[in-house]
VMD Tcl script that builds the backbone (N, CA, C; Angstrom):
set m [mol new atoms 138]
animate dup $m
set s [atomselect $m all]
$s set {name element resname resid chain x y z} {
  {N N UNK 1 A 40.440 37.449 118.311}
  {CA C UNK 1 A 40.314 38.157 119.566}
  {C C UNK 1 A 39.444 39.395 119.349}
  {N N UNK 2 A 38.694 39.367 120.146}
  {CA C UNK 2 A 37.579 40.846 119.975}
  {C C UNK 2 A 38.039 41.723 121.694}
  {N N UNK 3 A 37.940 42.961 121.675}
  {CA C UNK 3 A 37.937 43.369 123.287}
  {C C UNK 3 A 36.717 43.878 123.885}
  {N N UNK 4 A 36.510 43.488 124.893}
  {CA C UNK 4 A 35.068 43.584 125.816}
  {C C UNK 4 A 35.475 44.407 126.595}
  {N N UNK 5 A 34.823 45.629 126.404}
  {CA C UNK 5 A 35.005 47.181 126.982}
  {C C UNK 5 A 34.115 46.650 128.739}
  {N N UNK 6 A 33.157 45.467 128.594}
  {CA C UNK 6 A 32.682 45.406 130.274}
  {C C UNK 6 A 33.802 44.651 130.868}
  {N N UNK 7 A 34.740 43.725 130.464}
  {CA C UNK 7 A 35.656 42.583 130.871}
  {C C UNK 7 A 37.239 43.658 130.963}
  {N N UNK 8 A 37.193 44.958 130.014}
  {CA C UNK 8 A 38.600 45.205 129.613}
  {C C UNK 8 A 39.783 44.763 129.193}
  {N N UNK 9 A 39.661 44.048 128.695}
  {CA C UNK 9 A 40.219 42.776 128.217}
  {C C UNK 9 A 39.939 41.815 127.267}
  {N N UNK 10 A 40.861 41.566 125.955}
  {CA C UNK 10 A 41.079 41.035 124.821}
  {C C UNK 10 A 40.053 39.222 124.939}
  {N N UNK 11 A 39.373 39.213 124.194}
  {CA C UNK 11 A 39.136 37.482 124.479}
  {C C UNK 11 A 38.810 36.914 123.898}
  {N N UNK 12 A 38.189 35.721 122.790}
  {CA C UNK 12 A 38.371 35.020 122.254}
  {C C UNK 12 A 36.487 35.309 121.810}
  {N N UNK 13 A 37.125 35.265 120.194}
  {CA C UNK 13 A 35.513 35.714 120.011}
  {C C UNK 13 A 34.564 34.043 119.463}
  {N N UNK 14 A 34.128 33.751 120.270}
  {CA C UNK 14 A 33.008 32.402 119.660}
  {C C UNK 14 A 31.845 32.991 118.949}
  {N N UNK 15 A 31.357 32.572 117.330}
  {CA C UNK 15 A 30.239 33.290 117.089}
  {C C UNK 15 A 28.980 31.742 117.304}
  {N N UNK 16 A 27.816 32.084 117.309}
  {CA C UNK 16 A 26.585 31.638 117.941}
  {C C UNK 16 A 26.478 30.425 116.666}
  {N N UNK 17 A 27.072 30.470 115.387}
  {CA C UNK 17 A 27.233 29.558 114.827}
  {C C UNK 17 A 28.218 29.961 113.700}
  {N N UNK 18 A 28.653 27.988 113.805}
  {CA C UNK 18 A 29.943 28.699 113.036}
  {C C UNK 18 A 30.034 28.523 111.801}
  {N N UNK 19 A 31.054 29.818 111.583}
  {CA C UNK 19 A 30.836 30.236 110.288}
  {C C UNK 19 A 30.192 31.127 110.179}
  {N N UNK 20 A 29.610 31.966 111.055}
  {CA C UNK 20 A 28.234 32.568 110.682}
  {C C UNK 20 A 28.112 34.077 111.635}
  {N N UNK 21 A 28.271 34.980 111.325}
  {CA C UNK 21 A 28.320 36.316 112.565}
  {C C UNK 21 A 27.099 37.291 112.020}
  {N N UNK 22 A 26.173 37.869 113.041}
  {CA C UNK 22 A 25.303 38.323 112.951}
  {C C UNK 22 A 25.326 39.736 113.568}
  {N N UNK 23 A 25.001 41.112 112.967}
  {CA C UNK 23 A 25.113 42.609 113.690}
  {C C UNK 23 A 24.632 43.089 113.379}
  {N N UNK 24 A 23.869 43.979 114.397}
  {CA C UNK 24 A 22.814 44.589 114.510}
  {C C UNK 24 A 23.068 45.945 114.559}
  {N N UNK 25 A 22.608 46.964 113.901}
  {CA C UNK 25 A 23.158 48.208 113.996}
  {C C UNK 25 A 21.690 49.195 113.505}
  {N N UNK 26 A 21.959 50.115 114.632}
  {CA C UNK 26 A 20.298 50.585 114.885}
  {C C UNK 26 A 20.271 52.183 113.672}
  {N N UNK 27 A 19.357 52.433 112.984}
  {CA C UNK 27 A 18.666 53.623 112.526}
  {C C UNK 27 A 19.591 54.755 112.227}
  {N N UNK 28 A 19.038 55.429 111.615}
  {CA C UNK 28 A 20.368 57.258 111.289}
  {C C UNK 28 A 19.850 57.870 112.708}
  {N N UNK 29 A 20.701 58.971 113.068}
  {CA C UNK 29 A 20.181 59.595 114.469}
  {C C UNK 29 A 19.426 60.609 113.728}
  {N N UNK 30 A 18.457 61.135 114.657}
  {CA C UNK 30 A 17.756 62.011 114.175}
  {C C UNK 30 A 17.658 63.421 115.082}
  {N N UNK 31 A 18.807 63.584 116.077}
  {CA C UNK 31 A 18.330 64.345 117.349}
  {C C UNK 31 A 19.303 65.754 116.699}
  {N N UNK 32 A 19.915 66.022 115.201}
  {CA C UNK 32 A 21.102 66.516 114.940}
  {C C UNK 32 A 21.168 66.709 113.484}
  {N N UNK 33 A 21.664 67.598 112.884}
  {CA C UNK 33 A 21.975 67.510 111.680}
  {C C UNK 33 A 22.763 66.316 110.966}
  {N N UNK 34 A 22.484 66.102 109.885}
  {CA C UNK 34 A 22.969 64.800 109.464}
  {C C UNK 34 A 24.376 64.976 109.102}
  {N N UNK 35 A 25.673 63.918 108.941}
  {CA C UNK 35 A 26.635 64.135 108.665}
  {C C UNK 35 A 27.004 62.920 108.279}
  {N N UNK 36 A 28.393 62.715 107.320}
  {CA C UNK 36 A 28.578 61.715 107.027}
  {C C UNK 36 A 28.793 60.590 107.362}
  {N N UNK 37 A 29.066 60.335 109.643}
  {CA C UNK 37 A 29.188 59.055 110.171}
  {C C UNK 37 A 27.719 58.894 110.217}
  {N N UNK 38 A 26.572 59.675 109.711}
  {CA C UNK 38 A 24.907 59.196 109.883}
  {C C UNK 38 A 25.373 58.225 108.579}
  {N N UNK 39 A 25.491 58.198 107.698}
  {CA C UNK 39 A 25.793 57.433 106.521}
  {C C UNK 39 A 26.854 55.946 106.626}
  {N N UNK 40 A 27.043 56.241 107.088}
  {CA C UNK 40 A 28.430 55.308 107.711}
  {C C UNK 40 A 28.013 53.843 107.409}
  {N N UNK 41 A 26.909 53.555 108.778}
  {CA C UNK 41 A 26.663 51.644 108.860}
  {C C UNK 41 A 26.153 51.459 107.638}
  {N N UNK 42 A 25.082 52.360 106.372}
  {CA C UNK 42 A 24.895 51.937 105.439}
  {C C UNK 42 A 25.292 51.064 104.826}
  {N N UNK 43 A 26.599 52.551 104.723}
  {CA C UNK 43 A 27.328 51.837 103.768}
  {C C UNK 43 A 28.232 50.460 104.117}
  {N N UNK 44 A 28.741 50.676 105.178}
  {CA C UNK 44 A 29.544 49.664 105.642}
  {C C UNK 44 A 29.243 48.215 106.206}
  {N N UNK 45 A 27.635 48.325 106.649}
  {CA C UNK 45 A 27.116 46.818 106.997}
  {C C UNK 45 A 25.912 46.317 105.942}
  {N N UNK 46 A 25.588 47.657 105.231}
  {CA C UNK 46 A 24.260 46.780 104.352}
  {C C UNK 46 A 25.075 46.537 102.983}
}
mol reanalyze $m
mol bondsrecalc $m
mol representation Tube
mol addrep $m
């Protein structure tokens, strides 16, 4: 179950193939001093 903040509500996650999940997670921000959630997806998705 994943929750869909547009649906509000819990629902059944199908990925596009199975076995297989794909995420996309964009750039460090740059509008701000850096801090350690700028570091964050690094570490946690690459």
């Amino acid at each position: 179950m994943i929750y869909n903040t547009l649906a509000k509500k819990k629902m059944p996650f199908v990925s596009l193939e199975e076995g297989k999940v794909k995420m996309y997670v964009c750039g460090p921000t740059t509008y701000n001093y850096i801090h350690l959630g700028n570091a964050r997806p690094i570490v946690v998705f690459d």
